[in-house]
C-alpha positions, -999 to +999 in steps of 0.1 A: +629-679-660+616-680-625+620-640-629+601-635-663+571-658-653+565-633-615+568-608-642+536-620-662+516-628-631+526-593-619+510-579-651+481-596-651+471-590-617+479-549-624+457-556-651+425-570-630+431-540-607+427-514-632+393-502-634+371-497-667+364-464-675+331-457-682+310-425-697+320-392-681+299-362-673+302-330-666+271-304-661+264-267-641+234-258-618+223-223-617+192-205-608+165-208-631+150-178-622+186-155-624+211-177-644+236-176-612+256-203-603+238-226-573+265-242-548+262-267-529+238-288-545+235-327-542+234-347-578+227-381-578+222-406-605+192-423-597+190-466-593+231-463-581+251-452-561+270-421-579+267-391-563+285-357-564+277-323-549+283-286-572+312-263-563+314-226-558+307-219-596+277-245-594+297-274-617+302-316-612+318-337-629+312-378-629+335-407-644+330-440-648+296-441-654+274-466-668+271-458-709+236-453-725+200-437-704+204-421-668+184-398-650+202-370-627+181-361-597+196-324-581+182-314-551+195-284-524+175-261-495+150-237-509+151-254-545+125-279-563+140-312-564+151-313-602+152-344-624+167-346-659+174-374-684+202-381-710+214-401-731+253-402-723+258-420-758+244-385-775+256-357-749+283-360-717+274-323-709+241-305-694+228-275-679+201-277-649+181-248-637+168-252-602+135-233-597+135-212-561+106-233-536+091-195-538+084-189-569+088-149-579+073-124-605+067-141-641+067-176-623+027-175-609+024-211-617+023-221-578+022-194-559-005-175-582+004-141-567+038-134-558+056-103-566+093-098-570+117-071-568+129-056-597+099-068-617+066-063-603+053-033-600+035-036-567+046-024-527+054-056-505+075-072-483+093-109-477+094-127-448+115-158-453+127-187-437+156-175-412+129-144-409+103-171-394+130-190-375+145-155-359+112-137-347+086-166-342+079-186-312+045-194-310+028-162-314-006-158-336+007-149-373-007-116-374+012-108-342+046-123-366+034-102-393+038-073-375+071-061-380+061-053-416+054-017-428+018-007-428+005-039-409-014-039-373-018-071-353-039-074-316-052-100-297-076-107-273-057-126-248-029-099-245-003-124-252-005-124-290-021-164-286-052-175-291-075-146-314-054-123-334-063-100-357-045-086-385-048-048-404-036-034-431-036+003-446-066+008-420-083-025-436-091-050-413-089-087-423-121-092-440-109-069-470-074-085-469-067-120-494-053-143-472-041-176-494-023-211-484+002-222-511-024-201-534-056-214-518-079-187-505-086-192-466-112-162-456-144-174-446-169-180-479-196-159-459-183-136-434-145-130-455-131-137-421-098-152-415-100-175-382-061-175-373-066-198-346-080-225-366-043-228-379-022-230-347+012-231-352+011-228-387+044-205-389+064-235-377+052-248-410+058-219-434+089-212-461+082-177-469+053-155-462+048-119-489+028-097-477+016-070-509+001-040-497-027-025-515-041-044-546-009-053-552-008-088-580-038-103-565-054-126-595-081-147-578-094-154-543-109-127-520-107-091-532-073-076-514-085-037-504-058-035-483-033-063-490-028-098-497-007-123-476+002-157-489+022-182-471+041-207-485+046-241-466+077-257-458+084-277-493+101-312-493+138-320-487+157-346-505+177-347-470+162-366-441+155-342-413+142-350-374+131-312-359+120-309-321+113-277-302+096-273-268+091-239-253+080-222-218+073-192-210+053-166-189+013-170-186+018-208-188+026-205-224+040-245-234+046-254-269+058-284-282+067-294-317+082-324-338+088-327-374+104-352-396+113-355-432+119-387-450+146-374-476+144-389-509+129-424-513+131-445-551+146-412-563+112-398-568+091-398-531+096-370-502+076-373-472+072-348-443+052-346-411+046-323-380+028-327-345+029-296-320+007-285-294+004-249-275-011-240-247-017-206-222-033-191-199-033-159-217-028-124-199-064-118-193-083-135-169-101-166-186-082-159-217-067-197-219-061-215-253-051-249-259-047-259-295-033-290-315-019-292-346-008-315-375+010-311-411+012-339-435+026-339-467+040-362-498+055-350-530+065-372-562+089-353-586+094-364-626+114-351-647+087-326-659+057-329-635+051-327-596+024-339-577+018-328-543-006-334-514-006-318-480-033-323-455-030-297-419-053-284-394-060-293-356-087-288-332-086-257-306-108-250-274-103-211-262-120-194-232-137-164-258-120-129-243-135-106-272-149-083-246-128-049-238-122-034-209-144+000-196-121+031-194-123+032-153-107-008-152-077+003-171-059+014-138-069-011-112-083-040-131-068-042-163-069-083-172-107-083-165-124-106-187-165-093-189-171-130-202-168-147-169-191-179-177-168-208-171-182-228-202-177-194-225-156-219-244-150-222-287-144-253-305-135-253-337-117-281-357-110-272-397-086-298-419-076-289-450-067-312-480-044-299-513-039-317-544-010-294-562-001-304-597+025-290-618+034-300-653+058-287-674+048-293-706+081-282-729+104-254-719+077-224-726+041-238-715+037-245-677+001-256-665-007-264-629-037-274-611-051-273-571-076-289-560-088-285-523-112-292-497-114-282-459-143-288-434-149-271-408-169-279-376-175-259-345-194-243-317-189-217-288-213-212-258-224-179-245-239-166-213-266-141-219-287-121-193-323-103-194-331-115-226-367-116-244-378-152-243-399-144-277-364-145-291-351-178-284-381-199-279-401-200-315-438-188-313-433-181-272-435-145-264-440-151-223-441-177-197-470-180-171-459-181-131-473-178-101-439-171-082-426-134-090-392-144-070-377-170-100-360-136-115-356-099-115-385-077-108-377-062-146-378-098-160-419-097-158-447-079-177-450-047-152-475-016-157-474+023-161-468+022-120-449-006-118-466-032-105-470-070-119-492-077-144-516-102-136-536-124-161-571-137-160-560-171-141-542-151-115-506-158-131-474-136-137-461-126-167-425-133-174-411-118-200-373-121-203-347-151-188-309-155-184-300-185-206-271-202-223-268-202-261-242-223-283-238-211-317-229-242-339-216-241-377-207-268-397-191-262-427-179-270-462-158-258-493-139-275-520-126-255-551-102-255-583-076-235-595-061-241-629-037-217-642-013-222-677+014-197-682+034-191-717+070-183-717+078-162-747+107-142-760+094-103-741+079-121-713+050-142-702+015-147-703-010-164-679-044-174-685-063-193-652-095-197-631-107-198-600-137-218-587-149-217-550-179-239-535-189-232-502-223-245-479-228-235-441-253-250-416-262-227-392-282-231-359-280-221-326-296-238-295-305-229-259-288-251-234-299-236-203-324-213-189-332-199-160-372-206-160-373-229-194-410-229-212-428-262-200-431-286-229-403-276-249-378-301-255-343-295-247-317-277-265-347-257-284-331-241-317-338-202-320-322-202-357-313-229-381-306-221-414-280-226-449-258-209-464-247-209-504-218-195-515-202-199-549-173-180-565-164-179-604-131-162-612-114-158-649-079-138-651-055-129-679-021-116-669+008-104-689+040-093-678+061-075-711+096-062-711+095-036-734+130-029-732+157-049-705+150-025-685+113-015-688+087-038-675+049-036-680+024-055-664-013-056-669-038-082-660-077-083-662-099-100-640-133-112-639-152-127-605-186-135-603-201-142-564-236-159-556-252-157-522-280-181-512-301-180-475-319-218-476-338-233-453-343-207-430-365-227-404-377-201-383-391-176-406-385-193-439-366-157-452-349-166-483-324-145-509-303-146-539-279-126-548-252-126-573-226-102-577-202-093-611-169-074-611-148-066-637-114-057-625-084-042-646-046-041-636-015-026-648+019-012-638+054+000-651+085-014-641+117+007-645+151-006-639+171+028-634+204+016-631+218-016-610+209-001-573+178+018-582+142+007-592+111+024-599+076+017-609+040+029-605+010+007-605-029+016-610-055-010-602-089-016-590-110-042-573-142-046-556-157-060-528-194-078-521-208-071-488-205-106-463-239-132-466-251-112-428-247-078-445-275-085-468-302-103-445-289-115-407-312-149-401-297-151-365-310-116-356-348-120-346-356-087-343-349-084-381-374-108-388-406-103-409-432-098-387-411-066-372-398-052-402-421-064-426-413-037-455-383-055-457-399-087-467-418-096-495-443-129-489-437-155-518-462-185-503-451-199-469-421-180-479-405-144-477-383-129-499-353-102-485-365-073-506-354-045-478-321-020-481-285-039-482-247-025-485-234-019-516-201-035-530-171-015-523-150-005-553-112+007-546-089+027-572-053+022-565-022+044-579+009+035-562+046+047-568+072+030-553+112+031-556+139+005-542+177+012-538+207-015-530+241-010-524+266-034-519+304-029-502+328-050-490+314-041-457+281-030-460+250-046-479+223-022-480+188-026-488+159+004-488+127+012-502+098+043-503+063+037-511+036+060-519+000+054-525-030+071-521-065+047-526-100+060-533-128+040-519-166+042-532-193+029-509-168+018-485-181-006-459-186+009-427-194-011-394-207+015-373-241+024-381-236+038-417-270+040-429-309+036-414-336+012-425-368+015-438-377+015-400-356+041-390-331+023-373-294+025-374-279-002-392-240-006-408-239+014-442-218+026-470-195+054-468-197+076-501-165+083-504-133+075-487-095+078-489-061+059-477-033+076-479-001+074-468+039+071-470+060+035-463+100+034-457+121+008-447+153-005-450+181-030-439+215-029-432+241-058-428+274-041-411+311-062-414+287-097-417+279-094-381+255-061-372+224-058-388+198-027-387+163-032-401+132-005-398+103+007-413+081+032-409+047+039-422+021+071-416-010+072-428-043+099-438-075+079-436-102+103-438-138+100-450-143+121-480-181+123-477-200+102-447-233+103-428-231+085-390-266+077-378-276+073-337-311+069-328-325+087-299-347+063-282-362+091-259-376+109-290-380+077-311-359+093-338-326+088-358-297+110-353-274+121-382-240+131-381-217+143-405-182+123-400-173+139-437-133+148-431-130+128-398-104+106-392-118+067-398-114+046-369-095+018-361-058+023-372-030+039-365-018+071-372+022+062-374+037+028-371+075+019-371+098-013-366+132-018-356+161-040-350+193-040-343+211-078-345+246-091-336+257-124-347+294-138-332+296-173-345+271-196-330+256-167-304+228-145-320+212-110-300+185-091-312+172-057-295+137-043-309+116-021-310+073-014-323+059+021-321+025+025-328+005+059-328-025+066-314-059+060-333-091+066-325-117+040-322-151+058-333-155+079-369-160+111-344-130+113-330-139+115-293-124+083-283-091+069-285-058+049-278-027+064-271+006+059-290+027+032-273+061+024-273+075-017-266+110-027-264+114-067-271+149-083-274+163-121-282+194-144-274+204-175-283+231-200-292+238-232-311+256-259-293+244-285-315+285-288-327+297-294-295+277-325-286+277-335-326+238-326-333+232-306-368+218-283-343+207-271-311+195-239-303+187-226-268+170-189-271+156-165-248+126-137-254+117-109-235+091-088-249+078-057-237+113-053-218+100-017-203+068-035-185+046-006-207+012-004-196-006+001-227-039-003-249-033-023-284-069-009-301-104-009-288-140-007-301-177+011-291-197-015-273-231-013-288-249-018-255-239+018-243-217+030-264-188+036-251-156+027-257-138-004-246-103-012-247-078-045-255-046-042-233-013-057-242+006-083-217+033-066-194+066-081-193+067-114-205+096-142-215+099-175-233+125-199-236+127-227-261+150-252-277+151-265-307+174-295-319+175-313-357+191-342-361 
């Protein structure tokens, strides 16, 4: 009895201990974008405590889980967080497509103007996150960027920090679109990108696509040569502590922490960033010091995200934009002609982004930014022997009775030389040394709204762009050397505003015609207004709007599984920049010199004299991609081909003359850019990798007329530059690397050749073709004292100690040529930890 009754408690305690089963699920991840399986990735049932993570062939499986509504949140490194709903009462099975953080090809809904293998019909090249993490350290982004094919980087410090400027195709930066997450950053007015005002933004970045030549550009500033367009770190459902510090030669510091929150209520990701770099830059008085910040929160839904970011940071540089006179090279080659202590710019830009996705059923996608940035700034320049009828308004001389307070040439003198004495027995003084600071502040806020259609051959896109942008501009004179009695302080020699608003419409279809035949084709329409208000010196005003129509298309063809072709013809246009037209901070264009330029409207005058026409480019590329894949060897190569016909192609050096006979910058009638792009990588047995490119170039003016101006003879001087070479880029550039990775150790060995290029449209001046040898170590440790990770790594660049010249220009004040050198031997070591 005793027996039988254990026996029943027995059972009924098994009983309590056995659990209830609940609903069951099973489900696969893949790529939304390629249907392959995704590994790897974290599932979790949001408002519990269930979670699972995908195997190899991207499948879960869950048991026991509450019956009726859940919501399944995936999330994994370089995806979108993902969130789905279900009813496990109706279905215990589902499919989830992550969508890459880039998104490629037929997916512009973010990213606006990506291209992808395979699909777009368009030359370019990815760098992506192990890229970043591999070659940066806290050089400039142009200086990162290039590595790529066809893309030239120098800076004015030497060291690659602090002013960088980036070419492409022989196009400098104002002709190239530059976008942040899809936002366009060159300069409303000038179509300058200011690098520095974004200081170590590559710490920051996911993926960076550089497309050379028109490439898929929809909206933003008109890419001539190429478009770049970085993508920011996105959000991590993982929490995440990053912190780097750096030293190296020049004084060069950097210091860096990040965090990310991981996912909070199953819907919120925060992410932050601090760093700060400074150096003393190779030059003399080349120093930079520049601070930085990155804020960003994201909300994901099951069919909508909403993101905001806010960045920027304030820099102070010692201005080295000066060259270096052909006799310095050998003894004094870090001179810095700008030896004013205070020669200092300040600049501080935020930005704000409002990013909104929303996907309205499987087929219709429509997104929207809206941003703002403001930008405020000023840099102070030391200027001798100049006019005092040009900075002080309505004073063309100041009266003395002292002819020692400057220069003998400072004063009114005669035919022999002697002073020129007024009536009351005073001197005339005629020019002073002074200090100037140049001040802007700064505005623009814009949308971009985009929709896309899915539908069975392919996808459409239909989306705007609009662009508001207002500058105050003035400059004051600190200092003087004899300062006009009565004049207050800090007298303004200009102070004036600047409008300018951009309109953009675009349609853009991507068609397979066959699975293997892609066509794109997009049309674009931009309107561009100019406005110079408030001019307060000589109340010069303009208007000027601008209208381009732009058509796109290209063939895709998939020849078999390791070979790709296509060809691609577009066209763009360019307006000149707001000082192209009418320059209000140039008093000698004013309308009392040049008065046929000017037509008097009241107290008013009108801009009426010659301006630069808009550029207008025609594009034919070919292009052709090959992969092969072993068991030992991944292989990965590429050939582009493009020639590009300019019309009216702006030319900086005088290019034209004025109604008064004086050189001024002008149009080129016809131009061409030409030129051949390999490159290819190589991954050896999983540990030796080889990646190169090379790129050679024919940039030739087809028909051009250079203008001097003899002032002996008081007469322009024309030249004929038709079949010169342009200046300014390259002949030949190539890129190499060859990397070794043994478990936690990585080395890198590198190489840049540039050719030589001249720097006028004559070809009588020059740099010569240099060769640089960098290389790279470093090793992870964070295993052995249990962090995620801590890297130690060690640069050396230019490992030869070359001497060499990385471009130069023709001063205008004699015209010759100045050069910008490159840093010697140089190293920096950094280390990085996450937690």
């Amino acid at each position: 009895m005793l027996i039988t009754k254990t026996k029943f408690v027995l059972l009924g305690l098994l009983l309590l201990t056995v659990p209830s089963f609940g609903a069951s699920l099973t489900g696969v991840v893949t790529n939304a974008e390629t249907g392959t399986p995704v590994a790897g990735v974290l599932i979790k049932i949001a408002g519990t405590d269930f979670t699972n993570v995908t195997d190899t062939d991207g499948r879960f499986f869950f048991s026991g889980l509450p019956e009726g509504k859940i919501t399944i949140v995936a999330s994994v490194i370089g995806y979108e967080i993902t969130k789905k709903s279900l009813d496990l009462k109706q279905t215990q099975n589902i499919d989830i497509p992550l969508k890459p953080k880039v998104l490629k090809g037929q997916d512009i809904i973010v990213t606006a103007t990506r291209a992808e293998k395979g699909k777009t019909p368009a030359a370019f090249s990815n760098m992506g996150n192990e890229d970043i993490k591999q070659l940066y350290w806290a050089q400039d982004t142009p200086v990162l960027l290039s590595v790529l094919p066809s893309v030239f980087a120098y800076s004015d410090a030497g060291n690659g920090v602090g002013y960088s400027y980036l070419k492409i195709r022989g196009f400098d930066q104002k002709r190239i679109s530059v976008m942040l997450n899809g936002i366009p950053l060159n300069d409303a007015e000038s179509h300058e990108v200011f690098w520095i005002d974004l200081p170590d933004f590559a710490a920051n970045v996911q993926d960076i696509q550089v497309q050379r030549g028109v490439g898929s550009s929809l909206y933003g500033a008109s890419s001539m040569g190429g478009s770049v367009n970085l993508i920011t770190n996105d959000f991590s459902a993982i929490p995440q502590i990053k912190f780097q510090t750096g030293y190296g030669s020049y004084d060069t510091k950097k210091l860096s922490i990040s965090g990310n929150s991981g996912l909070i209520n199953d819907s919120y990701v925060f992410y932050g960033r601090y760093s700060r770099i400074e150096t003393d830059g190779y030059r003399d008085n080349s120093w930079t010091k520049m601070y930085s910040y990155f804020i960003g929160l994201a909300r994901y839904d099951e069919n909508m995200t909403f993101k905001f970011n806010t960045y920027g940071g304030p820099e102070e540089s010692h201005l080295a934009y000066k060259g270096i006179p052909f006799e310095m090279l050998d003894t004094l080659r870090k001179y810095n002609e700008l030896q004013y202590e205070d020669e200092i710019d300040h600049f501080n830009q935020p930005h704000y982004e409002f990013i909104h996705d929303w996907e309205i059923n499987d087929n219709l996608e429509l997104a929207n930014t809206i941003y703002y940035f403001h930008g405020e700034g000023y840099y102070n320049q030391k200027r001798n022997r100049k006019y005092i009828e040009e900075y002080f308004p309505e004073i063309h001389s100041i009266m003395v009775s002292d002819t020692t307070l400057a220069p003998r040439d400072y004063y009114d003198l005669d035919d022999l030389g002697y002073f020129v004495v007024d009536t009351s027995g005073l001197y005339i003084l005629e020019k002073v040394d002074l200090v100037r600071r140049r001040t802007v502040k700064e505005y623009d806020w814009g949308w971009i709204p985009r929709l896309a259609l899915k539908h069975n051959d392919g996808m459409f896109t239909f989306g705007g762009e609009m662009r508001i942008h207002s500058g105050h501009h003035f400059g004051e004179v600190r200092w003087a050397s004899v300062y006009p009695a009565g004049l207050e302080p800090n007298s303004r020699y200009y102070d004036y505003r600047g409008q300018s608003n951009t309109f953009t419409i675009f349609a853009h279809e991507t068609y397979n015609l066959t699975s293997r035949l892609i066509i794109m084709a997009n049309l674009q329409y931009q309107r561009h207004n100019y406005k110079l208000e408030n001019d307060k010196r000589f109340n010069v005003t303009f208007d000027r709007d601008y209208d381009f129509i732009s058509p796109r298309g290209g063939i895709n063809y998939q020849v078999n599984e390791n070979v790709n072709v296509f060809v691609n013809f577009s066209t763009t246009s360019r307006q000149p920049a707001f000082k192209d037209i009418y320059d209000p901070t140039d008093y000698w264009s004013n309308p009392y010199y040049k008065t046929n330029n000017f037509n008097a409207s009241g107290a008013d005058w009108e801009y009426v004299g010659m301006e630069l026409k808009p550029e207008k480019l025609f594009d034919l590329e070919f292009g052709a991609d090959f992969s092969k894949r072993t068991d030992n060897l991944v292989f990965k190569g590429s050939l582009n081909i493009y020639r590009m016909q300019i019309n009216d192609e702006l030319i900086p050096y005088a290019g034209q003359i004025d109604d008064n006979g004086y050189p001024i910058s002008g149009n080129a009638e016809k131009t061409i850019h030409q030129g051949l792009e390999l490159s290819f990588d190589a991954l050896m047995h999983s540990e030796f990798s080889l990646t190169g490119n090379l790129s050679v170039n024919d940039d030739h003016f087809e028909s051009y007329k250079e203008y001097g101006f003899d002032w002996d003879i008081w007469e322009p001087i024309e030249y004929d530059r038709s079949d010169k070479r342009i200046g300014g880029f390259p002949k030949a550039i190539a890129n190499y690397r060859l990397g070794y990775i043994l478990k936690n150790l990585d080395f890198g060995l590198s190489g840049r050749y540039v050719g030589e290029q001249y720097i006028d449209n004559g070809e009588e001046y020059k740099v010569d073709a240099y060769h640089v040898f960098n290389a790279d170590i470093s090793y992870d440790l964070g295993r052995l004292i249990g962090f995620n990770s801590m890297r130690i790594t060690l640069r050396a660049n230019n490992l030869a100690d070359t001497k060499y010249e990385q471009a130069g220009y023709i001063e205008e004040d004699d015209g010759l040529p100045r050069y910008m050198v490159g840093a010697e031997r140089n190293f920096f070591v950094s280390l990085s930890t996450e937690f």
